[in-house]
C-alpha positions in Angstrom: 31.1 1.1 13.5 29.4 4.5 12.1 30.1 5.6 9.0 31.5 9.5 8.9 29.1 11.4 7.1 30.4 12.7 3.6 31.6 16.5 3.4 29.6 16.8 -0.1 26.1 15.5 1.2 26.2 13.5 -2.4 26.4 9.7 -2.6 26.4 7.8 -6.2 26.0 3.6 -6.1 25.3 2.6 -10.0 23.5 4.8 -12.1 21.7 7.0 -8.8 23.1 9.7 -7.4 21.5 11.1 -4.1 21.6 14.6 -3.0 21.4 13.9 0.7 20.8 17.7 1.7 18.1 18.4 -0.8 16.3 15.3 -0.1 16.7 14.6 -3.9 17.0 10.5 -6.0 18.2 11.4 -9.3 18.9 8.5 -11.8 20.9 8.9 -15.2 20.9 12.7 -13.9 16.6 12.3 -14.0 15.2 12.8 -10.9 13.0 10.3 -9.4 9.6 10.5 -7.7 11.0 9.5 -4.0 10.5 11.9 -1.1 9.5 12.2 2.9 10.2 9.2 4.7 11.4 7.1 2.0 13.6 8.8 1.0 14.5 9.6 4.9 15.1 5.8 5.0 17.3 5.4 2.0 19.7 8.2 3.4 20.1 6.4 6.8 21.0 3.5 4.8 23.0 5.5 2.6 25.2 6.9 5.5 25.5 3.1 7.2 26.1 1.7 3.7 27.3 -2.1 4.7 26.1 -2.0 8.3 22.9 -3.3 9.6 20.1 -0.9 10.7 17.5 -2.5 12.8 14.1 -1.9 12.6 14.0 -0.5 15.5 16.7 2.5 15.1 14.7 3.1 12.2 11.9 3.6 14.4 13.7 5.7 16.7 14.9 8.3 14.3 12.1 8.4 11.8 9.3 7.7 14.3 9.2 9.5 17.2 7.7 7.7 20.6 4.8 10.4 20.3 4.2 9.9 16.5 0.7 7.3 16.6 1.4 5.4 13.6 1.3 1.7 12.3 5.2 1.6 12.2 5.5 -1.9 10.9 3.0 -0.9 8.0 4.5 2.6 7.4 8.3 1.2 7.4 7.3 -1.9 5.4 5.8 0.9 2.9 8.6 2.9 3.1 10.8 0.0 2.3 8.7 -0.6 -0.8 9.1 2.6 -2.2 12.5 2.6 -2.2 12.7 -0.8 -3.8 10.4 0.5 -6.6 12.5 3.9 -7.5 15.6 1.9 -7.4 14.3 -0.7 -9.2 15.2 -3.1 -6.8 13.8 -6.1 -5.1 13.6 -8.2 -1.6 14.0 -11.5 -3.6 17.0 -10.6 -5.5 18.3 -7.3 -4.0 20.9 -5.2 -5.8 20.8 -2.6 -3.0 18.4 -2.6 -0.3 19.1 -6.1 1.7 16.6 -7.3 4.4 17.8 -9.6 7.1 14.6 -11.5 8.6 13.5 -10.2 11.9 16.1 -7.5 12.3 16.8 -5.1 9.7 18.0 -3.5 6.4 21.3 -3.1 4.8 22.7 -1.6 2.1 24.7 -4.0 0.3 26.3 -1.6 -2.9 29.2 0.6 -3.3 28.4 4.5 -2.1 30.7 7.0 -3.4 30.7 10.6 -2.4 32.5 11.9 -5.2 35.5 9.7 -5.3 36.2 8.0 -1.8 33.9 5.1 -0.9 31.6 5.2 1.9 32.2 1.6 3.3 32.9 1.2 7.5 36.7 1.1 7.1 38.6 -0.9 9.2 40.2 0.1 12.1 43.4 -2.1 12.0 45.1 -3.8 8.7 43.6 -7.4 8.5 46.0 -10.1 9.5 47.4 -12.8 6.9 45.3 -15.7 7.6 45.6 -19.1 6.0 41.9 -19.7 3.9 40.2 -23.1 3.8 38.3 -23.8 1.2 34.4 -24.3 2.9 31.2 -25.6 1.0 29.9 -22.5 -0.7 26.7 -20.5 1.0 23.8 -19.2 -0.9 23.3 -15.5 -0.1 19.5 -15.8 -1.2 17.2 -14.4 1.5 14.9 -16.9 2.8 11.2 -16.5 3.8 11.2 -16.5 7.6 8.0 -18.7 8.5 8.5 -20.6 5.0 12.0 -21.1 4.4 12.0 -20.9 0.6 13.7 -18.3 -1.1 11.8 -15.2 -1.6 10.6 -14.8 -4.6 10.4 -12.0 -7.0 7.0 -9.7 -5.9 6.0 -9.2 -9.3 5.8 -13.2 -10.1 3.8 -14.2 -6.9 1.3 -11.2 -7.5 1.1 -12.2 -11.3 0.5 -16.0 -10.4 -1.9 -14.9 -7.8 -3.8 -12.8 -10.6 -4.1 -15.6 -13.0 -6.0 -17.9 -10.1 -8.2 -14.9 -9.5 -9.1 -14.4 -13.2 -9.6 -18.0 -14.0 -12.0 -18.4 -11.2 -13.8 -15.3 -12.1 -14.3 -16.8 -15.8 -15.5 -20.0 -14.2 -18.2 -18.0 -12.7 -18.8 -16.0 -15.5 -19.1 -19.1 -18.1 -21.5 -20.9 -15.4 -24.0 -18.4 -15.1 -24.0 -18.1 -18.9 -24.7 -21.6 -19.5 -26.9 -21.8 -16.7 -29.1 -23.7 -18.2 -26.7 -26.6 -20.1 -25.9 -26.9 -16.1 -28.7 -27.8 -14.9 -30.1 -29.8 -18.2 -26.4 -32.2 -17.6 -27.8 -32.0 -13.8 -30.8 -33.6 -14.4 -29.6 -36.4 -15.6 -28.0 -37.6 -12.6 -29.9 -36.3 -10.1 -33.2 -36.0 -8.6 -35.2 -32.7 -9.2 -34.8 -31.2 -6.2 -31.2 -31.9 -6.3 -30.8 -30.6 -9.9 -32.3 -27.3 -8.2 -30.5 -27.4 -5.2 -26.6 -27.9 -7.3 -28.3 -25.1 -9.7 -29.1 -22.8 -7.0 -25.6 -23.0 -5.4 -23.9 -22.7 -8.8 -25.8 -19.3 -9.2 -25.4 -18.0 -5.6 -21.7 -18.7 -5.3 -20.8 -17.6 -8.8 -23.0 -14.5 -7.6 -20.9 -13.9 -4.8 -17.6 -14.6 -6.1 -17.5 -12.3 -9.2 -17.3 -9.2 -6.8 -14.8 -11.0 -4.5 -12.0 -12.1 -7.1 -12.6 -8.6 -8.5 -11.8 -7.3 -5.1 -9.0 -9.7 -4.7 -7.4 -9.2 -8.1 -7.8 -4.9 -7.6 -5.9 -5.4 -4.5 -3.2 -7.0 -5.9 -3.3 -5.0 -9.1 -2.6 -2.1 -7.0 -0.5 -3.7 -4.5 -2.3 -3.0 -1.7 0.4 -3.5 1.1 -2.5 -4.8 3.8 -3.7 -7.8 1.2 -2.0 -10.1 3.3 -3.8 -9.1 6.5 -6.9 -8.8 4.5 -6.5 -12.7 2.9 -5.6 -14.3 6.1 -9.3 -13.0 7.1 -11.0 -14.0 4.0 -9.5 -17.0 4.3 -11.7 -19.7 5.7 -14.5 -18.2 3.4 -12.5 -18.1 0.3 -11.5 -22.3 0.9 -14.8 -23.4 1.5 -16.3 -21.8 -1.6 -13.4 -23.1 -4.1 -13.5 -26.7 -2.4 -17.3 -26.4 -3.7 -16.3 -25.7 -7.0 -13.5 -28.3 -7.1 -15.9 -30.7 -7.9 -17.1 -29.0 -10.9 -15.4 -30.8 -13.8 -17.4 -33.9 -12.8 -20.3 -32.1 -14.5 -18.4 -32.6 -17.7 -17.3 -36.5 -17.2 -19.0 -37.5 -19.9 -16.9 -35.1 -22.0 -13.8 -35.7 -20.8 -13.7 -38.8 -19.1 -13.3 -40.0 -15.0 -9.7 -39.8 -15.1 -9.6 -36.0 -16.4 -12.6 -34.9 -14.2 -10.8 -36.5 -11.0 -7.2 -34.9 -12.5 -8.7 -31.5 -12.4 -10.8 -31.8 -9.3 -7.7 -32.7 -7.5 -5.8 -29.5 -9.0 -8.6 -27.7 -7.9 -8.6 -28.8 -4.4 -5.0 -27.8 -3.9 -5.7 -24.1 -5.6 -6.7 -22.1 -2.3 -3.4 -23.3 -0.4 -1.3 -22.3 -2.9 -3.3 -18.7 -3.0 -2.3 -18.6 0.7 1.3 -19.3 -0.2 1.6 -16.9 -3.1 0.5 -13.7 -0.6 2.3 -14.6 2.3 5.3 -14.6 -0.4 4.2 -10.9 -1.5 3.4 -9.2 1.5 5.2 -10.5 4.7 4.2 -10.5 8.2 5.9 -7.7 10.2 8.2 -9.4 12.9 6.1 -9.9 16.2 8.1 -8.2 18.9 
């Protein structure tokens, strides 16, 4: 059912207060950085505060069938930005909702001025007998993963710290170089001491500029990382099961069962990179 638009053209929910006309976000009277299509979005959720609005009437009123734009990309943007000047978020959402596959809703009280703006109901509910039913959970699940989604912040951070810890395992091989390939030849023929030397110093070569491409992008939440991964993908698992085998060169320091303990961890490290992203940047619904 639509919502009437309020008279005033003001709407407070918690500490914000938007100013619907002048296209303004103000919080604790402060106003916040939040303008063009953003904040276009916010005020059609605003005005259908409790309702559902599909991505598609989103599409229709903010993106016009001659406008040639990456709507999923630009809405999912949009989306983001509102989240960030709220200080809101998709895994635990105060006030921007997403329902997988079909839309947004805003799920807080709107006030303009003193009279809620809420879909009323058109006839007085009837007295109905309530049975007590198990409990649901209202968390928003991943829609290829079902697991709840988690907070952005703590899958970007995780995926940050794999970046940086392969990046000093590069950078610690190439300056020991040579206790590498001393421990090397003692196992191995020369040629093979050469060859595992060679490999250390051409993947550690190009990995230092890829984790520091990798750990930018995420630094700076670049929204198309998750396109961008799924590419780098195959590349990115072949070069880390190489180095998986890396703490065998230091059995004799820490023993079989610690080498194998950490090769194994290892081994599992790229999969759980692919999980972390598609956690923190979402596919946009295939229509």
């Amino acid at each position: 059912m639509a919502v009437p638009q309020p008279n005033s053209k003001i709407a407070r929910f918690g500490v914000f207060e938007a100013d619907l006309s002048a296209g303004e976000l103000r919080k604790n009277g402060v106003k916040q950085r939040l303008t063009g299509q953003p904040f276009q979005v916010l005020t059609l959720l605003l005005e259908r505060a409790g309702e559902v609005v599909t991505r598609e009437e989103l599409q229709q009123k903010l993106w016009p069938s001659d406008t040639f734009v990456d709507f999923d990309h630009s809405l999912n943007t949009a989306i983001n930005k509102v989240r960030e000047a709220l200080g809101d978020s998709a895994s635990s959402p105060r006030f921007v909702e997403t329902l997988a596959r079909r839309g947004y809703r805003f799920i807080a009280p709107v006030q303009d001025g003193s009279a809620s703006i809420r879909p009323p109901l058109s006839d007085p509910p009837p007295v109905i007998a309530v049975v007590p039913a198990p409990a649901q959970s209202s968390v928003t699940l991943h829609p290829d993963l079902e697991v709840p989604i988690p907070h952005r912040g703590l899958t970007r951070g995780l995926f940050a710290l794999i970046q940086l810890m392969y990046l000093i395992f590069y950078l610690a091989a190439l300056f020991r170089l040579q206790v590498i390939q001393t421990i090397a030849d003692s196992f191995l023929p020369p040629w093979g001491s050469t060859a595992l030397t060679g490999a250390v110093l051409v993947t550690a070569g190009v990995g230092i500029p890829l984790r520091c491409y990798l750990m930018s992008s995420v630094g700076f939440d670049y929204q198309r990382l998750g396109e961008k991964f799924r590419q780098l993908f195959p590349f990115v698992l072949a070069m880390d099961q190489l180095w998986a085998v890396a703490p065998f060169l230091l059995m004799q320091k820490i023993g079989l069962g610690a080498a194998f303990a950490a090769s194994a961890a290892l081994l599992y490290l790229p999969f759980s990179e692919r999980t972390l992203i598609r956690m923190a940047y979402l596919e946009p619904p295939k229509n």
